[in-house]
C-alpha positions as CSV (number, residue, x, y, z in Angstrom):
1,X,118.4,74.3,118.0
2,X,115.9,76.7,120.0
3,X,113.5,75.0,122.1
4,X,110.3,76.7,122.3
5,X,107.2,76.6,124.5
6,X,104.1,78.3,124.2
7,X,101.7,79.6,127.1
8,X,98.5,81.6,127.4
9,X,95.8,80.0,125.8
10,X,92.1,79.6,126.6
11,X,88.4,80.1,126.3
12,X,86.7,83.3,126.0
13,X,84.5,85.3,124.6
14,X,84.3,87.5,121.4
15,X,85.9,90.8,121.5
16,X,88.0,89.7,125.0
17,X,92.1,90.0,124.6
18,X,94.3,86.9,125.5
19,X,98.2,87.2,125.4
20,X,100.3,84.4,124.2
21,X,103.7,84.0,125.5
22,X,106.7,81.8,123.7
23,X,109.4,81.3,125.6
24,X,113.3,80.3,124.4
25,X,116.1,77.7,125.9
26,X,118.2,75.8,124.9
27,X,119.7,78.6,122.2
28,X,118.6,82.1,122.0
29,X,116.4,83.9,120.0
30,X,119.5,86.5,118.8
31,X,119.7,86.7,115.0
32,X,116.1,84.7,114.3
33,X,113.5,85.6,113.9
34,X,110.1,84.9,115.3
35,X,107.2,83.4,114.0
36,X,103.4,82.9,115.1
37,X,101.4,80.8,112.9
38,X,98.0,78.8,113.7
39,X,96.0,76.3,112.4
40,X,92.2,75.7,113.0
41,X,90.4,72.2,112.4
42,X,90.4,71.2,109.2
43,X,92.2,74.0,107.9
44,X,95.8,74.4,106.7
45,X,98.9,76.1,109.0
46,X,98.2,80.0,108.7
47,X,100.9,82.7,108.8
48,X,99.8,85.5,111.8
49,X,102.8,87.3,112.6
50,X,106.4,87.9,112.7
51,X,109.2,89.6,114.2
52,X,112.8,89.9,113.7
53,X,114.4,89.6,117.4
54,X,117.1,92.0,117.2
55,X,115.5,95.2,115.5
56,X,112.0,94.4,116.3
57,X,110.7,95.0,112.9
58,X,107.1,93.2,112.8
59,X,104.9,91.9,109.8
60,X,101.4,90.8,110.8
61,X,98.9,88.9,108.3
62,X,96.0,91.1,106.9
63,X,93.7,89.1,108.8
64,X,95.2,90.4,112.5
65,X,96.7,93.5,111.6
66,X,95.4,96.7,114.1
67,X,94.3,93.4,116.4
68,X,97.4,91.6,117.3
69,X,100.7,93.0,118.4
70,X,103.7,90.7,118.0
71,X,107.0,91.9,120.7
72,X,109.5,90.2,122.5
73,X,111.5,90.9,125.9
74,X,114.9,90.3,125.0
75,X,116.0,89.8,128.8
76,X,113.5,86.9,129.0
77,X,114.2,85.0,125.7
78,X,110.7,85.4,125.3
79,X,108.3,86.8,122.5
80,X,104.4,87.7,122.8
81,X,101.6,87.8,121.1
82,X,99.0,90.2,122.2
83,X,95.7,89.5,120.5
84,X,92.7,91.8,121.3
85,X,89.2,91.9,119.7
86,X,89.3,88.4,119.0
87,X,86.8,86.9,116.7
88,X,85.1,83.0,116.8
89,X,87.5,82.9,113.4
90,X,90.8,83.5,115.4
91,X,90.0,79.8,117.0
92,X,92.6,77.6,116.5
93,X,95.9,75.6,117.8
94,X,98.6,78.5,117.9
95,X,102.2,78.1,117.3
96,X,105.5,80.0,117.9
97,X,108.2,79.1,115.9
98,X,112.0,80.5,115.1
99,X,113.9,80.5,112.3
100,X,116.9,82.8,110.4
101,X,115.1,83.6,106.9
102,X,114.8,86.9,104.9
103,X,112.5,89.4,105.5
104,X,110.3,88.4,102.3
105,X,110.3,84.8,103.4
106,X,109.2,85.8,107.1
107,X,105.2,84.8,106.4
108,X,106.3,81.4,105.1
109,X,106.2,78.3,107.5
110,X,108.8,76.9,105.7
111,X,111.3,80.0,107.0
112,X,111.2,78.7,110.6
113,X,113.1,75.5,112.0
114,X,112.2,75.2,115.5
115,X,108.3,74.8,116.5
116,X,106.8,75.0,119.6
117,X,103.8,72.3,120.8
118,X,101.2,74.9,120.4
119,X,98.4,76.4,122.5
120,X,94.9,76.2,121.8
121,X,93.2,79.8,121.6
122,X,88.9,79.2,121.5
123,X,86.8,82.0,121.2
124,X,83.1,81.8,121.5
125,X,80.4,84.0,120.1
């Protein structure tokens, strides 16, 4: 099983850019895929984007797409997400997970089997 931990989150201000990082041991990334979901308070998990790790083929949730970019660095084991013009809304506990599921299954939580702990992303108006 892949072991995941997430880094990059913070505090800042509407319309700033943050980059969260997700990095792989244990087992690699190779033939998963990758998965960022989040959940804010109160609110249930919420697919944000996906990536398969060998072709690099990306979905993104309606809500992020032409804001976030999802990519990986195969070398490093490690997939990103760059998020730019946040929004007060894109607060929330953000999670990387990995998983082997078809492409139409990729924006389902249920897809992925490894999680990461998460990392908070706050963004103030």
């Amino acid at each position: 099983q892949v072991r995941l931990v997430e880094s990059g989150g913070g505090f800042v201000q509407a319309g700033d850019s943050l980059r969260l990082s997700c990095a792989a041991s244990g087992h690699t990334f190779s033939n998963n895929n990758m998965g960022w979901f989040r959940q804010a308070p109160g609110k249930e998990l919420e697919f944000v984007a996906a990536l398969r790790w060998n072709s690099a083929n990306t979905q993104y949730a309606d809500l992020v797409k032409g804001r976030f970019i999802i990519s990986r660095d195969k070398s490093k084991n490690t997939g990103y997400l760059q998020m730019n013009s946040l929004k007060p809304e894109d607060t929330a506990l953000y999670y990387c997970a990995a998983g082997n599921t078809i492409w139409s299954n990729m924006g389902s939580a249920g897809g992925y089997s490894s999680w990461g702990q998460g990392t908070q992303v706050t963004v103030s108006s």
